[in-house]
C-alpha positions in Angstrom: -76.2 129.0 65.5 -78.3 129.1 68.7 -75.6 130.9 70.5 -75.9 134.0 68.0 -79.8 133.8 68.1 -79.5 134.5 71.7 -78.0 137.7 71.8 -80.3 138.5 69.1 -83.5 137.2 70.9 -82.4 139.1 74.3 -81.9 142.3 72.0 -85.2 141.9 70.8 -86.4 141.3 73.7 -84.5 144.5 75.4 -86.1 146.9 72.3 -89.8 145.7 72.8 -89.3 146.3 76.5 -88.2 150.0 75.7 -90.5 150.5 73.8 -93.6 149.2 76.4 -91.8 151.4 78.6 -91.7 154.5 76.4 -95.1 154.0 75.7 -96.5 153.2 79.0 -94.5 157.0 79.7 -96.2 158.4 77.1 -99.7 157.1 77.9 -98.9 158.1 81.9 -97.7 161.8 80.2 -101.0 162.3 78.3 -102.8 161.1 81.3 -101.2 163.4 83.6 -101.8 166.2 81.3 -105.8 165.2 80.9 -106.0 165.2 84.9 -104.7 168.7 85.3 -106.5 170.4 82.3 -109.8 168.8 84.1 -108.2 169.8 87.6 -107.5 173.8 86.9 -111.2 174.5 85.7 -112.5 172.8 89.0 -109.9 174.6 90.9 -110.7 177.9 89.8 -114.6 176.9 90.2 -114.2 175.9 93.6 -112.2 179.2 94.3 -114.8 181.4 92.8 -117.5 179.4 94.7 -115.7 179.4 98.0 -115.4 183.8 97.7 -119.0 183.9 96.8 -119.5 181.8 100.4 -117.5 185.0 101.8 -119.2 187.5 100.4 -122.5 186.0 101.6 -121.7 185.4 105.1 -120.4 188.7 105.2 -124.0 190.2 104.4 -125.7 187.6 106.6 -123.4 189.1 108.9 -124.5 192.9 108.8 -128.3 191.8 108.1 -128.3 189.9 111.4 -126.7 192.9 113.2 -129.6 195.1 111.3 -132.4 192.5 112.4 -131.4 192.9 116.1 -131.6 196.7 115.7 -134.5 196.2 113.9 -136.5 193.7 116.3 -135.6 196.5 119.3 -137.3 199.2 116.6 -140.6 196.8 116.7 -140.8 195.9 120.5 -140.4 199.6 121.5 -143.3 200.5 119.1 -145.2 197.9 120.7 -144.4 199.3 124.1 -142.3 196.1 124.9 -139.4 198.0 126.4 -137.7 195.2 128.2 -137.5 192.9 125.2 -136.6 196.0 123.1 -133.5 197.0 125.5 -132.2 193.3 125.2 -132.6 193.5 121.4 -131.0 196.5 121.3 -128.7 195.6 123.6 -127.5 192.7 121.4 -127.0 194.5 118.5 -124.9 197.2 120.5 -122.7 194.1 121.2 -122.5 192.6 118.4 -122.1 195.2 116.2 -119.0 195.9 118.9 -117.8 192.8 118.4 -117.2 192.8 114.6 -115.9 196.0 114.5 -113.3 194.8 117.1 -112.6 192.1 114.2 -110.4 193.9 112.3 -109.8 193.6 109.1 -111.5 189.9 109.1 -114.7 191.8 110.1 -117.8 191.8 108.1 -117.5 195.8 107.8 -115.1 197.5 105.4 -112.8 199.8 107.3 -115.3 203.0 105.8 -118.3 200.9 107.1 -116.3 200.8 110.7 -115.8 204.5 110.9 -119.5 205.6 110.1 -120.5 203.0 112.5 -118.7 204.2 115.2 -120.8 207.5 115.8 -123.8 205.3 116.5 -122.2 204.2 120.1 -122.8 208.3 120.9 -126.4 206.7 121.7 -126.2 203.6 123.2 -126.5 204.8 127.1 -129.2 207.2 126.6 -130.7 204.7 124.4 -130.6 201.6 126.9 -131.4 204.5 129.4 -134.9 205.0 127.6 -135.4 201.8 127.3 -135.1 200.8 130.7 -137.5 203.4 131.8 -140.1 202.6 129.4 -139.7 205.9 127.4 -142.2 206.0 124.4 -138.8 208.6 123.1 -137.2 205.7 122.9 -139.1 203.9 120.0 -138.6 207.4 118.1 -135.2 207.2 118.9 -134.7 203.4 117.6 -136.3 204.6 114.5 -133.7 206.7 113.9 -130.7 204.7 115.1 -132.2 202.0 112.4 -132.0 204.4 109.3 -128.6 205.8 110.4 -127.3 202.2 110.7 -128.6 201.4 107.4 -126.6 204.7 105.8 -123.6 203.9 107.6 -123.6 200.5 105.8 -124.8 201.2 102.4 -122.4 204.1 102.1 -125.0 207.0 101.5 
C-alpha cells in the first residue's frame, strides 16, 4: 500500500507546485500590469515637463538676446558709448549665433527671416558707437523696438 501512496503523494505534490507556480504567474502578471499603469502617467508627465523646460529656455534664450540689446539702449542714453558698443556688440553676436543654429535655434524660421534685416545696421551702428555719437542712442532705440516686432510677429 505504501507503494501506491507514493505516486499519489508525488502527484499531489506535482499539482500544489503548479498551482504555486500559476499563482506566483498570476500575482507577477497583476504586478507587472500595476507597474506600467503607474509608469505611463509618470511617463507622459515627465514628457510634458521636459517640453515645458524647452519652451522656457527657448524664451530665456531671446530675452537674453533682447537684454543685451537693451543694456546697449541704456549705456548709449547714459553717454557710455564704449560699454554700449560691447553690449551691442554681443547681441549682434549672439543673436548671429542662434540664427546660425538652424532649426535647433531658439528662433522659428519666420522669427529668423525678420531678424535678418536688423544686420543692415550693425556697422553703422558699432560705427556710432565707437565715435561717441549721441545718433547712436536714437538709433539703439530703434533697433530695440524693431527686434522686439521681429520676434513677437507684429
Amino acid at each position: 500500500m505504501s507503494a501506491q501512496k507514493q505516486p499519489e503523494t508525488i502527484r499531489s505534490e506535482t499539482t500544489q507546485q503548479n498551482k504555486r507556480l500559476m499563482r506566483v504567474g498570476i500575482y507577477a502578471g497583476v504586478l507587472l500590469a500595476v507597474f506600467l499603469l503607474g509608469l505611463i502617467p509618470m511617463w507622459l508627465t515627465a514628457r510634458e515637463s521636459a517640453s515645458q523646460l524647452a519652451e522656457a529656455r527657448r524664451e530665456l534664450k531671446l530675452l537674453q538676446i533682447q537684454n543685451a540689446l537693451a543694456s546697449a539702449a541704456v549705456d548709449a542714453r547714459r553717454a557710455e558709448y564704449e560699454s554700449a558698443r560691447q553690449a551691442a556688440s554681443d547681441f549682434f553676436v549672439t543673436l548671429r549665433a542662434e540664427m546660425d543654429r538652424g532649426n535647433d535655434s531658439a528662433l522659428t524660421q519666420a522669427q529668423r527671416d525678420r531678424v535678418t534685416q536688423l544686420f543692415a545696421q550693425r556697422d553703422e551702428l558699432i560705427t556710432l558707437l565707437a565715435r561717441s555719437d549721441p545718433v547712436s542712442a536714437d538709433r539703439l532705440s530703434d533697433l530695440y523696438i524693431s527686434y522686439r516686432k521681429a520676434i513677437k510677429g507684429a
